[in-house]
C-alpha positions in Angstrom: 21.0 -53.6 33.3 18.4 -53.3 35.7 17.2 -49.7 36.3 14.1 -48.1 38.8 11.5 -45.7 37.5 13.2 -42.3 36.6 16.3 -44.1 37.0 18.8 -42.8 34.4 21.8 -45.3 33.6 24.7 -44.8 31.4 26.4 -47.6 30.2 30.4 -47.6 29.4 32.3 -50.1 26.7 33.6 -53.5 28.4 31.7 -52.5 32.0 28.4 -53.3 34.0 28.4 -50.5 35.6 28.3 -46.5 34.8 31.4 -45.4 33.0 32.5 -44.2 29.8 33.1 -45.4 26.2 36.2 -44.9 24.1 35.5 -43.7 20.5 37.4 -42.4 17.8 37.1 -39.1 16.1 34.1 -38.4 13.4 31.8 -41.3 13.3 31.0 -43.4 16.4 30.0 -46.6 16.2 26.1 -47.6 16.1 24.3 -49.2 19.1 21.6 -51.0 19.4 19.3 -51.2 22.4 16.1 -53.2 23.5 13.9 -53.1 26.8 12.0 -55.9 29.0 9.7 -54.7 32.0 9.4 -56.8 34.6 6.2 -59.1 34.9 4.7 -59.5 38.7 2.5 -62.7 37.3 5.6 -64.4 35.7 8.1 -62.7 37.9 10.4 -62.5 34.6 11.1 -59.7 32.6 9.1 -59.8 29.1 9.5 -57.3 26.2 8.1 -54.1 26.6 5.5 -53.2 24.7 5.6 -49.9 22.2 4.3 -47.3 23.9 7.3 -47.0 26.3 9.8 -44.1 25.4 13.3 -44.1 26.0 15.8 -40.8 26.3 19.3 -41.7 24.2 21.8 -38.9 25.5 25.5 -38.9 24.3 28.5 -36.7 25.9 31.7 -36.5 24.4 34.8 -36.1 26.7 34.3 -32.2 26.8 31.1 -33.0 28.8 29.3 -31.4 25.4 26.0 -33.3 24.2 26.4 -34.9 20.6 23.2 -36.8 20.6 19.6 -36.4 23.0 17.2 -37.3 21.5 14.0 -39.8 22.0 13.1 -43.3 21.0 11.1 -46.3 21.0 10.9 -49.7 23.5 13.9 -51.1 21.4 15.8 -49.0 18.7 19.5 -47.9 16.9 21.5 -44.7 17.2 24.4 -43.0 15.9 26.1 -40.2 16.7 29.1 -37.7 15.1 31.9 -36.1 17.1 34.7 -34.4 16.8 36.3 -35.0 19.5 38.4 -38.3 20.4 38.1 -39.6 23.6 36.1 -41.6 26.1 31.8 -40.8 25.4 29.2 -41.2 27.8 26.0 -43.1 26.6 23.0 -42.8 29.3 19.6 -44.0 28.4 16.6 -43.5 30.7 13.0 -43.7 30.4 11.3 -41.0 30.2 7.5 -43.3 30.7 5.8 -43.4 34.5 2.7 -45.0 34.0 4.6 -48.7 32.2 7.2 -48.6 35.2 4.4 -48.6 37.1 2.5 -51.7 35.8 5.7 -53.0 35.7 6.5 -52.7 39.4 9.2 -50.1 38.6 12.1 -52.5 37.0 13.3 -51.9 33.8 16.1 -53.6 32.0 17.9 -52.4 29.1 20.1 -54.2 26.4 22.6 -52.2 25.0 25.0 -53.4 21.9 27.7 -51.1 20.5 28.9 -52.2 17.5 32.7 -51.8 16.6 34.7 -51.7 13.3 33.7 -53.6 10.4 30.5 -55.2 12.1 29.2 -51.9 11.7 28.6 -52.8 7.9 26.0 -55.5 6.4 28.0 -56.7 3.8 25.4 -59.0 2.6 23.3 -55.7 2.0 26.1 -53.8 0.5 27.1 -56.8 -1.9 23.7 -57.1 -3.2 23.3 -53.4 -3.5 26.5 -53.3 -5.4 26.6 -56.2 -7.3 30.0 -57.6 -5.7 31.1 -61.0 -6.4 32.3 -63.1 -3.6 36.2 -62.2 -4.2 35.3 -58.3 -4.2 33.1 -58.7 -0.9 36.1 -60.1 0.9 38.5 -57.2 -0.3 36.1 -54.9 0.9 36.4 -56.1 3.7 39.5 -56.8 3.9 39.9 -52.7 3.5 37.5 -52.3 5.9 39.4 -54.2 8.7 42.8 -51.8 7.6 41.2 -48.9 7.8 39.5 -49.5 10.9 43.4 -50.7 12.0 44.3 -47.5 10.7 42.1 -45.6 12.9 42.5 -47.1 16.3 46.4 -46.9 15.4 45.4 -42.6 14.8 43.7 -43.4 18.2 46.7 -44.7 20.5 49.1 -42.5 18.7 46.3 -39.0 19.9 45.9 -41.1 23.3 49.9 -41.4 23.7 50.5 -37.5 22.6 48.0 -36.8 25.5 49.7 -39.2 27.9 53.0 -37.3 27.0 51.8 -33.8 27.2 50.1 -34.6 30.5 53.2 -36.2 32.0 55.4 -33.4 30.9 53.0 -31.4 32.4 53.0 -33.1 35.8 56.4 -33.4 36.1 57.0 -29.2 35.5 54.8 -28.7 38.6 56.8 -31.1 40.1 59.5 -29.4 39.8 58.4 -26.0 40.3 57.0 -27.5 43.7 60.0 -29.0 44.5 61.8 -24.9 43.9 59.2 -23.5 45.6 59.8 -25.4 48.6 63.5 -25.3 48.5 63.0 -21.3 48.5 60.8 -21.7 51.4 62.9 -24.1 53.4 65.7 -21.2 52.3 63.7 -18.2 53.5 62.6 -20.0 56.8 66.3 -20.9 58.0 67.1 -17.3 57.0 64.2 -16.1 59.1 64.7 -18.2 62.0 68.4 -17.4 62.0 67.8 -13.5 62.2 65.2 -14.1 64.9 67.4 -16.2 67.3 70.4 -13.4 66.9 67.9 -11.1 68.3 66.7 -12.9 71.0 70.5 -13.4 71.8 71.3 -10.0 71.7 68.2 -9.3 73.8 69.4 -11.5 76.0 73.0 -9.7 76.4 74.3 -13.5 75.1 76.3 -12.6 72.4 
């Protein structure tokens, strides 16, 4: 992602573009991001050094901020919600005087990790003490129960698909009566008026 000076950029899952991330209730998955300014002599973009400060800012669907909070040139967050639903993740830099050295371009790598590749199992078997056999039912549980949440997922995604389409289609409806009644009250209206201008008229 290539973003101006004061440029703020929020990144959604599977885009290039602004645009939301689906997550899951409680936990969300990690991400990982790193930064390269952009180099005038080499007319590349090279890592940025440490010094430059990046703003993490998380929304859940409510539009309610789970996570703000400031970081390095390259870093990991994680955030908690409550609520299921598509997140926002925007990231800007919050630093003037690297954009400017820079020539004002700053790109941003961004990495959400998803499921079971959240966990370093290498890490967890060595803390543990798992054999090879244990390591792979772990996570072979791992993989079910993430299964088992994105099935909780679809099944809260289709509930809200349902409510919203009964929803729609009860407006519908009382649209469709509404304008019935009108269409009714108009005829009646138009009817009484032309009798009168008749009877003005001396026609009937």
């Amino acid at each position: 992602v290539g973003s101006e000076r004061g440029h703020r950029g929020c990144r959604g899952d599977g885009g290039s573009g602004p645009g939301p991330t689906p997550c899951p209730p409680r936990r969300c998955p990690p991400g990982n991001y790193r930064t390269q300014l952009w180099d005038k002599q080499s007319e590349s973009f090279l890592p940025s050094t440490p010094g430059l400060g990046m703003h993490v800012e998380v929304k859940d669907p409510d539009g309610k901020v789970v996570l703000s909070r400031q970081y390095g040139s390259e870093g990991r967050f994680t955030f908690t919600s409550h609520t299921p639903g598509e997140h926002q993740i925007c990231l800007h830099s919050n630093s003037t005087r690297m954009a400017l050295f820079a020539g004002g371009k700053l790109r941003v790598h961004l990495d959400i990790q998803v499921g079971e590749h959240t966990n370093n199992y290498p890490e967890i078997a060595a803390k543990d003490k798992l054999t090879e056999l244990q390591l792979r039912a772990r996570q072979l549980l791992d993989q079910v129960e993430q299964i088992q949440k994105e099935q909780n997922y679809q099944r809260y995604r289709e509930e809200r698909f349902r409510m919203t389409s009964e929803s729609t289609n009860q407006r519908v409806l009382w649209w469709s009566i509404a304008q019935t009644i009108i269409l009714i009250l108009t005829g009646i209206w138009q009817m009484r008026h032309l009798k009168s201008f008749f009877e003005a008229k001396k026609l009937v």
